[in-house]
C-alpha positions as CSV (number, residue, x, y, z in Angstrom):
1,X,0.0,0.0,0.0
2,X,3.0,2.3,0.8
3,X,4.3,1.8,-2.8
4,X,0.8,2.7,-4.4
5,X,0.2,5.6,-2.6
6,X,3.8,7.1,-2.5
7,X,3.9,6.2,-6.3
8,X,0.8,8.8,-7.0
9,X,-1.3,5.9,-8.7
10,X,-4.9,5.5,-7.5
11,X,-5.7,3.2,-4.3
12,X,-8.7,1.4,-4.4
13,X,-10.8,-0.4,-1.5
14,X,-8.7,-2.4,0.7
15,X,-9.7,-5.4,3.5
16,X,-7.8,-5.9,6.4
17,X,-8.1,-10.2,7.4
18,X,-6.5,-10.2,11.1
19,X,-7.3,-13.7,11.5
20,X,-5.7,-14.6,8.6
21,X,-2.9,-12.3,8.5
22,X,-3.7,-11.1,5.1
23,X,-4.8,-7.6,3.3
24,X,-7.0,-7.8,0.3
25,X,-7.3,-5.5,-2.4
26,X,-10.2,-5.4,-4.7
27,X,-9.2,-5.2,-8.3
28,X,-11.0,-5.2,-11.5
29,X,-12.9,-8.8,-12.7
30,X,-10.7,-10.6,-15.0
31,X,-7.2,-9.7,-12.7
32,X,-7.1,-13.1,-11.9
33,X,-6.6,-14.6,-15.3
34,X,-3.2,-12.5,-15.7
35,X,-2.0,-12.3,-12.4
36,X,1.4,-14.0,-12.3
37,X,2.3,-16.4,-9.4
38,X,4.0,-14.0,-7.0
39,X,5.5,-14.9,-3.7
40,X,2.8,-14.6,-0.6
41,X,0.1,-13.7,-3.5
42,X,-3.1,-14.9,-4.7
43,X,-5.8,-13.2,-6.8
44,X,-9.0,-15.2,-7.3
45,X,-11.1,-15.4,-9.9
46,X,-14.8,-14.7,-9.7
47,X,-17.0,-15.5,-6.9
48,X,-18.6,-13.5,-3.8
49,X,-16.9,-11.8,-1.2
50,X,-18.2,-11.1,2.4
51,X,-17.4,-7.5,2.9
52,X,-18.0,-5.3,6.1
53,X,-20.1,-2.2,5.8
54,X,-17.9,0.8,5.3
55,X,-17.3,2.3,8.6
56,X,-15.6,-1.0,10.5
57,X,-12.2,0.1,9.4
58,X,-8.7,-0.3,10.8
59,X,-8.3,2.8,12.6
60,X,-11.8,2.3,14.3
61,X,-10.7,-1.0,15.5
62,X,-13.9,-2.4,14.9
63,X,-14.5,-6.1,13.6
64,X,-17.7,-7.6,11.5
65,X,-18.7,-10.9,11.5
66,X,-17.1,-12.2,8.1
67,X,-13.5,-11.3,9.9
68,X,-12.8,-8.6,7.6
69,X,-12.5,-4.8,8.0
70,X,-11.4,-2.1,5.6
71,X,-8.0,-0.3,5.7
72,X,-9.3,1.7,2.6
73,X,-13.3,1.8,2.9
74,X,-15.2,1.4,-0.6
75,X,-16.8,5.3,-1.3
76,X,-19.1,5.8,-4.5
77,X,-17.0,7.8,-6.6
78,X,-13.6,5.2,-5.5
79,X,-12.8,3.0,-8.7
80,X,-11.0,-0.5,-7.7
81,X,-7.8,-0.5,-7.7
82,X,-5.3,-1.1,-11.6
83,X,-4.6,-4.7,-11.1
84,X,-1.4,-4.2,-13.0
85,X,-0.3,-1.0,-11.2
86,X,-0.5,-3.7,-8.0
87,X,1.2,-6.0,-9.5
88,X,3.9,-3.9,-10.3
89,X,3.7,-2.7,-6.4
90,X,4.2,-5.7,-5.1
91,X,6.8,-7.2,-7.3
92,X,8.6,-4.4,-6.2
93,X,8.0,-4.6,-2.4
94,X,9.0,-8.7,-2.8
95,X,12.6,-7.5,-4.6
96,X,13.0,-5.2,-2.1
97,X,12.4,-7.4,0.8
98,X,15.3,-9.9,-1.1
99,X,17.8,-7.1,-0.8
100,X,17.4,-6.8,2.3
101,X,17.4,-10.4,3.0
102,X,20.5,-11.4,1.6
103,X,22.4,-8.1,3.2
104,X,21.4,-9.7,6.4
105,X,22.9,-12.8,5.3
106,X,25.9,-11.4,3.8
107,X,26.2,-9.4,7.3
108,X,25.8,-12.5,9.3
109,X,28.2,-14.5,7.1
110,X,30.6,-11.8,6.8
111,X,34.2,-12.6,9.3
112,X,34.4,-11.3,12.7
113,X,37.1,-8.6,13.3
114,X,39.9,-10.3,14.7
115,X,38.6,-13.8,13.6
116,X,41.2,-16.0,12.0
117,X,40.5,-19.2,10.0
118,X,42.5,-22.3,10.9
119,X,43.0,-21.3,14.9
């Protein structure tokens, strides 16, 4: 979501799923069919979703029955969010997570000062 909204491109409704430890963003139909299989991602094709009326949000800390709440509530005038444009966000949000992944590694790999091999 930080990506998206620093980036200047339109955010769209978006679910908060505490029990499942998952956000979902609603995307135009047909997103599934050329979504690519991205780490920690899955878009789903069509079906119904249960959805919480639009004040149980994040920041009101309320809950609704289907275990969802909005982080971004749905508004009239609010298009979905460019399935694409997400794509793009999180690709980038994965690769960026691998840097910093392997410079932990490479820092915890990396010789102690005054270590010696052999001794």
């Amino acid at each position: 979501m930080y990506r998206l909204r620093t980036s200047g491109e339109f955010l769209g409704p978006v679910l908060d799923v505490p029990l499942r430890a998952r956000v979902e963003f609603i995307v135009p139909a047909g997103t599934a069919r050329t979504w690519p299989q991205l780490l920690g991602t899955v878009c789903v094709g069509p079906g119904v979703i249960r959805c919480p009326v639009s004040h149980v949000t994040w920041i009101s800390g309320r809950g609704a029955v289907c275990g969802r709440r909005w982080i971004v509530p749905p508004a009239a005038d609010v298009p979905v969010t460019d399935g694409d444009v997400l794509c793009e966000a999180v690709t980038a949000a994965i690769a960026h997570r691998a840097r910093l992944w392997i410079d932990e590694l490479r820092t915890l790999s990396a010789p102690v000062q005054g270590q010696h091999d052999g001794l």
